[in-house]
C-alpha positions as a Python dict, from the first residue, in 0.01 Angstrom:
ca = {
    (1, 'X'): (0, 0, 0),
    (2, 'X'): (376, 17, -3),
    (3, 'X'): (430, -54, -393),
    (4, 'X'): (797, 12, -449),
    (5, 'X'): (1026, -229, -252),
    (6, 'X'): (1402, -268, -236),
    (7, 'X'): (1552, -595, -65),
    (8, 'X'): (1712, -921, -109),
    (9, 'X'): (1452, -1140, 94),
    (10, 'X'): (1318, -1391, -174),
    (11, 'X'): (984, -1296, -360),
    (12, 'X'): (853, -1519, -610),
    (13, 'X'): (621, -1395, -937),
    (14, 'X'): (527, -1501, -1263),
    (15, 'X'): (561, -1480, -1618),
    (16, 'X'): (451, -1645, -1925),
    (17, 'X'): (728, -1718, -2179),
    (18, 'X'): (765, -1889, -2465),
    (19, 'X'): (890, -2233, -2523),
    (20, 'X'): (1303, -2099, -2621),
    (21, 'X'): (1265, -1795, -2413),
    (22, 'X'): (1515, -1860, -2092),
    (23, 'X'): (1563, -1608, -1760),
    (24, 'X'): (1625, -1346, -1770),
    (25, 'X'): (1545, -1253, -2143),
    (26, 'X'): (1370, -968, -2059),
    (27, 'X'): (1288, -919, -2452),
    (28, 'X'): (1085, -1228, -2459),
    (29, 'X'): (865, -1145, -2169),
    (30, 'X'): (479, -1085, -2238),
    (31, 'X'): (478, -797, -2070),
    (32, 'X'): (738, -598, -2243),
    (33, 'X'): (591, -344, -2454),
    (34, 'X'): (869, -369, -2716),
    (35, 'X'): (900, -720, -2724),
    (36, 'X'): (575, -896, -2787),
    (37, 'X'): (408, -721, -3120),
    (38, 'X'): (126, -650, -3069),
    (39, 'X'): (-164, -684, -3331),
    (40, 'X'): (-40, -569, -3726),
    (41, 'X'): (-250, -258, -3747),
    (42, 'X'): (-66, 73, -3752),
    (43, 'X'): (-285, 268, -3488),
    (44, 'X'): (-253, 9, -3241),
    (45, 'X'): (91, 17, -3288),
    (46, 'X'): (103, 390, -3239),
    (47, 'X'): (-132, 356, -2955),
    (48, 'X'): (81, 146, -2755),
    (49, 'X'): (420, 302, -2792),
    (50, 'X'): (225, 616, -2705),
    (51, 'X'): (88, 497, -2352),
    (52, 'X'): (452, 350, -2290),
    (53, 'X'): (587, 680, -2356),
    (54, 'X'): (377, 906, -2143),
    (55, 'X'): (430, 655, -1860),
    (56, 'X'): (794, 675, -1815),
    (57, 'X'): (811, 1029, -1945),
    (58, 'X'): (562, 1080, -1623),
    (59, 'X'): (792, 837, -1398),
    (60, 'X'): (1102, 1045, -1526),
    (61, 'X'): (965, 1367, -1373),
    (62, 'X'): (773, 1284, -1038),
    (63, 'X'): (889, 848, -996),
    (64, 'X'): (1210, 865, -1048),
    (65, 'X'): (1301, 570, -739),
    (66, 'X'): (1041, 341, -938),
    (67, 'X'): (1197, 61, -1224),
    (68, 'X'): (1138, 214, -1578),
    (69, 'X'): (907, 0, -1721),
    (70, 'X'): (1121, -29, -2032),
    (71, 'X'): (1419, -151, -1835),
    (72, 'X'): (1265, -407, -1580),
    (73, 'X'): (1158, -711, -1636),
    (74, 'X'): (726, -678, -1644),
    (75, 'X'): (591, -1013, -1457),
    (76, 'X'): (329, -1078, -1266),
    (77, 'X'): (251, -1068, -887),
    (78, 'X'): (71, -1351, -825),
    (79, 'X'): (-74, -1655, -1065),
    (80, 'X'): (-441, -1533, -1055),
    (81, 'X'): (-276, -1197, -1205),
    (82, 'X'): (-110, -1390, -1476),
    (83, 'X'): (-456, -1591, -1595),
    (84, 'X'): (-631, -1297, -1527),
    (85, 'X'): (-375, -1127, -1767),
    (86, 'X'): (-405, -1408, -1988),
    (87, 'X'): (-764, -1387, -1977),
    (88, 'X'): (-765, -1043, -2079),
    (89, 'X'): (-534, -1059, -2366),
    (90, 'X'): (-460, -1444, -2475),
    (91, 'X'): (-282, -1347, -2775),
    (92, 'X'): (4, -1195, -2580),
    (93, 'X'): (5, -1536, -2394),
    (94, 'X'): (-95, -1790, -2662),
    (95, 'X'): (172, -2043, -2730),
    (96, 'X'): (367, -1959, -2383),
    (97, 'X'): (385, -2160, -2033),
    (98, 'X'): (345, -1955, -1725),
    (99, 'X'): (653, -2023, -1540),
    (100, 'X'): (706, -1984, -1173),
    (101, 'X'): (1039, -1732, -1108),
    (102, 'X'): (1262, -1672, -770),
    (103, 'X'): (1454, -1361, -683),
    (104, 'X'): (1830, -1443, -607),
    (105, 'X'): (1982, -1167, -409),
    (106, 'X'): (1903, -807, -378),
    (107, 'X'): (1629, -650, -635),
    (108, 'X'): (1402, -322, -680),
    (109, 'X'): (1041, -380, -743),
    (110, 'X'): (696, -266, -764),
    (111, 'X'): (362, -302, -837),
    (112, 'X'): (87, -166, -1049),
    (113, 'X'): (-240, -265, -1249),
    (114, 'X'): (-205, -297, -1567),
    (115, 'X'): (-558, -225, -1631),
    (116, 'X'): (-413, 115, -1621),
    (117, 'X'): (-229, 56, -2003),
    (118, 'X'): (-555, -94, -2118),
    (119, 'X'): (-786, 227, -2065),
    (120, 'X'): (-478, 410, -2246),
    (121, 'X'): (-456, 178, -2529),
    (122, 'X'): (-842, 231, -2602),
    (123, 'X'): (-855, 483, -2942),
    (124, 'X'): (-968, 759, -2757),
    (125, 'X'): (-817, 1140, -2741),
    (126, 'X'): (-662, 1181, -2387),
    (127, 'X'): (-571, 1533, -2300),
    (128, 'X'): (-275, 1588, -2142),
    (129, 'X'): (-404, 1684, -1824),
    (130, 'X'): (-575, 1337, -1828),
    (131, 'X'): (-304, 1149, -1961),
    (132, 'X'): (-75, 1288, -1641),
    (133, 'X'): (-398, 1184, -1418),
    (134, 'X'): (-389, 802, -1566),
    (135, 'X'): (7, 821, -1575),
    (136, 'X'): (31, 944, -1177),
    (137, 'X'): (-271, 656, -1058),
    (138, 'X'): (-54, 372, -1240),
    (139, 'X'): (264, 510, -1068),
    (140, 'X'): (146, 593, -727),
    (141, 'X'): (-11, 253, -675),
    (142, 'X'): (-402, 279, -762),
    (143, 'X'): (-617, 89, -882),
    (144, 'X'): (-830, 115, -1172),
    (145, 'X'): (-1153, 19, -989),
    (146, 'X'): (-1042, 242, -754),
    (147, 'X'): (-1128, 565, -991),
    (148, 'X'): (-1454, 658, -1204),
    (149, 'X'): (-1338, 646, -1569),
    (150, 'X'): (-1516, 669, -1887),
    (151, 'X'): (-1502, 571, -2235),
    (152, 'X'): (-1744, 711, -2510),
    (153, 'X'): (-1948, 874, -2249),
    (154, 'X'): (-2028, 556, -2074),
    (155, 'X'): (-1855, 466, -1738),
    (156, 'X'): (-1538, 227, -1788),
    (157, 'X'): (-1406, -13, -1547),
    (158, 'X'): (-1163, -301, -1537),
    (159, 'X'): (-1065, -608, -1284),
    (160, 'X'): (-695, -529, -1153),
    (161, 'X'): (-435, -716, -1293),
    (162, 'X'): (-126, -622, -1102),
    (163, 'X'): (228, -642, -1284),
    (164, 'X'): (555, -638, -1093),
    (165, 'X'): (854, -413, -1259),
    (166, 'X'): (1140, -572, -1130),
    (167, 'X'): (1525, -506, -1191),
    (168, 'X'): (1732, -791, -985),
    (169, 'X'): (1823, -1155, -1119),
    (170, 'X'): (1551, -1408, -1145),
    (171, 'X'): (1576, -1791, -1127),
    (172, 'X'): (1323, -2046, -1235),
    (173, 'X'): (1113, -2230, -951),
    (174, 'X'): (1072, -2554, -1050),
    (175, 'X'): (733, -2769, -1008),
    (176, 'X'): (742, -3027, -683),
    (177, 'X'): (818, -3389, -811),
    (178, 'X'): (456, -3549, -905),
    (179, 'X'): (336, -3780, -640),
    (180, 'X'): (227, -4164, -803),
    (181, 'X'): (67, -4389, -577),
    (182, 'X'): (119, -4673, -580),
    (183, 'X'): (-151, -4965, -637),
    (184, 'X'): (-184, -5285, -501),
    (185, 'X'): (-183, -5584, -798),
    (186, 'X'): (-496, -5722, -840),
}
């Protein structure tokens, strides 16, 4: 799968935002990891900013031609990725519309699942060695399903739900007019 792609031909993608959130606004995205909190509790907190770091400390060293996820927009590849997101985690989506977004001229994107962040964000203790396994799957393309993981001793496993890291300008698609029919008076 050829997951990192540079071009100007239009690709469409989506992302839920809130209600005054406008494009681009990457800070308002769901996906951003530093601009959504995330639940109140300290350790989650810690947990998160963790798996962000390791991933773009990884990227830094061996992805250096792939989008930093903290300075790309974080949408979604398809609509079935963006329920399935929302699915996953509807807090992160409550209150928000998934909108429908256009790339206008020449952009740098690619693709991962983001099933990878959840198995990092579970409170276990990843080694480092493991931590650069998980990191180097979520960069080079794979897919969690893909890979035998485990959590507590038991195996762990996870639908895909792939993002798109994208660095380019975005514009809105908007929704074909409704069709009415008309009806004949009675």
């Amino acid at each position: 799968m050829n997951h990192l792609i540079r071009d100007s031909a239009p690709l469409e993608l989506y992302v839920w935002l809130g209600a005054e959130a406008a494009l681009p606004g990457w800070d308002v995205l769901t996906g951003n990891p530093f601009g959504t909190p995330l639940p109140d509790d300290q350790f989650t907190t810690a947990q998160n900013y963790f798996a962000e770091y390791h991933l773009e400390y990884y990227r830094q060293r061996l992805y250096t031609n792939f989008p930093s996820r903290l300075h790309a927009l974080l949408l979604f590849a398809t609509r079935v990725d963006a329920e399935a997101f929302r699915a996953k985690h509807p807090e992160r989506a409550q209150g928000k519309s998934l909108i429908h977004v256009r790339s206008e001229g020449s952009y740098v994107v690619s693709f991962h699942d983001s099933s990878w962040l959840d198995y990092l964000r579970l409170p276990h203790s990843l080694d480092l060695e493991m931590l650069d396994r998980v990191s180097n799957y979520y960069w080079k393309g794979a897919l969690v399903e893909e890979v035998r993981l485990s959590f507590r001793d038991e195996r762990w496993n996870a639908p895909p739900v792939i993002e798109a890291l994208f660095q380019g300008t975005l514009k809105r698609v908007e929704s074909p007019p409704t069709i009415r029919r008309l009806t004949r008076p009675a």
